[in-house]
N, C-alpha and C positions, 0 to 999 in steps of 0.2 A: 753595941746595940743602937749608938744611935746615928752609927754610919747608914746601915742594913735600913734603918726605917728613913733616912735622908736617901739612900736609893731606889726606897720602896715608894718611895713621894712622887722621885722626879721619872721612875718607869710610867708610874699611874697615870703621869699629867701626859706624858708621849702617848699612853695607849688613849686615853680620854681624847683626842685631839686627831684617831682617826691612825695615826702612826704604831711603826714597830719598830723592835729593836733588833740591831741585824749584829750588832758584838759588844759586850761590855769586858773593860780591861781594866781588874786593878794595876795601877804606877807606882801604889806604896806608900807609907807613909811617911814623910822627909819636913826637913826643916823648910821652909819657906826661904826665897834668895834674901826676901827683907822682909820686915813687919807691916803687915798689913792691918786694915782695919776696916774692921767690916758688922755694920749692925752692933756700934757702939760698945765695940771688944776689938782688943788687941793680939793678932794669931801670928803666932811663930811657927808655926806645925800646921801640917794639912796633909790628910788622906788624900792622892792623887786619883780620879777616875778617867777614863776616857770611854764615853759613849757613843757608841756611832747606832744611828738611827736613819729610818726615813717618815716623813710624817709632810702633809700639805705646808706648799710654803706658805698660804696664809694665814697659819697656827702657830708660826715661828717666832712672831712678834709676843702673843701670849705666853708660849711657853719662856723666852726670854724672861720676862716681864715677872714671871712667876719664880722663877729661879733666882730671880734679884732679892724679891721679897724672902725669901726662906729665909731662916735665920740660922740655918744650920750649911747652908753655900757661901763661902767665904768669898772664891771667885766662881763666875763661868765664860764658857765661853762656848757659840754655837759658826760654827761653820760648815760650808759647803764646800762639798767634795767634789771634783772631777771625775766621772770617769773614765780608768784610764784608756787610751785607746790601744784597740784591737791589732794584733801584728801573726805575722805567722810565722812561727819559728822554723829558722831554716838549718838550725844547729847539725842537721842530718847530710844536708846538703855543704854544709860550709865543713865538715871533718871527715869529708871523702879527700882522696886523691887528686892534686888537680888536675890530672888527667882526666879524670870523671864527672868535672863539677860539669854543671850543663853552660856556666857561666863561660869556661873556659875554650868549652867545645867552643860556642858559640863565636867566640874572637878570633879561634884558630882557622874556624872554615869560614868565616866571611874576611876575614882581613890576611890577603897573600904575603905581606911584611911577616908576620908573623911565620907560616908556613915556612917559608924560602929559607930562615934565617935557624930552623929548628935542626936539632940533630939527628931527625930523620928525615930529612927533607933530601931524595936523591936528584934531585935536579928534574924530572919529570912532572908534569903536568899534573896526572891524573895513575901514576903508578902505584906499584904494593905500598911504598915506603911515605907515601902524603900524609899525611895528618890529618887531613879531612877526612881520606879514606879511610883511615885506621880508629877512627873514631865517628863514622857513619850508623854504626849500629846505637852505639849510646845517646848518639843526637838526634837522633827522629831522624834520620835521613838525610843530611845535611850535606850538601856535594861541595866538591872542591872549585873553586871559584878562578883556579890557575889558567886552562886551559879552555 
């Protein structure tokens, strides 16, 4: 009971202040690593929360401030998140064949070291057996740089 109304505190002071809550996660309840002391009591135990919220940073001091006072937060702690940055996953492209990756194309028809030195490479310029050409459809069109 008096976790739920210690939750119900510090949601109210978030929504009061303009913010929302974007996850809340119980951690459990566990022994403390060491005794703390907090608002003239000695706590071995503490219900763990983790709230992740967004709310104006200039509300962040108040709510701090207000969390200190409770008598039922032993500890807090308010921090800022990164977000993470953006990437495009290319897991589709990177578990093709690399014959097929477009990376590889790419090496094979512009760099002739590579070409010359392959196992399909018949000694011709621009014949059935080049690499470039055998892999011209898959690369946008990518000609062979030999001849």
């Amino acid at each position: 009971p008096e976790v739920v109304s210690t939750l119900k505190r510090t949601s109210e002071a978030i929504f009061e202040t303009g913010g929302f809550i974007r996850k809340l996660e119980n951690l459990g309840t566990r022994e403390i690593p060491y005794k703390t002391s907090a608002h003239g009591q000695v706590h071995k135990k503490a219900s763990y929360f983790l709230l992740k919220f967004d709310c104006p940073p200039k509300h962040l001091y108040d709510l701090s401030e207000g969390y200190g006072r409770d008598v039922d937060i032993v500890r807090h702690r308010v921090y800022k998140v990164k977000e993470p940055e953006q990437f495009e996953c290319t897991i589709e492209e990177e578990t093709k064949p690399p014959a097929y990756r477009q990376v590889i194309i790419t090496v094979l028809s512009f760099h002739p070291w590579f070409v010359k030195r392959s196992p399909f490479y018949s000694g011709t310029s621009c014949g059935k057996h080049c690499l470039a050409q055998l892999f011209a459809k898959e690369s946008g069109g990518l000609a062979c740089n030999l001849g």
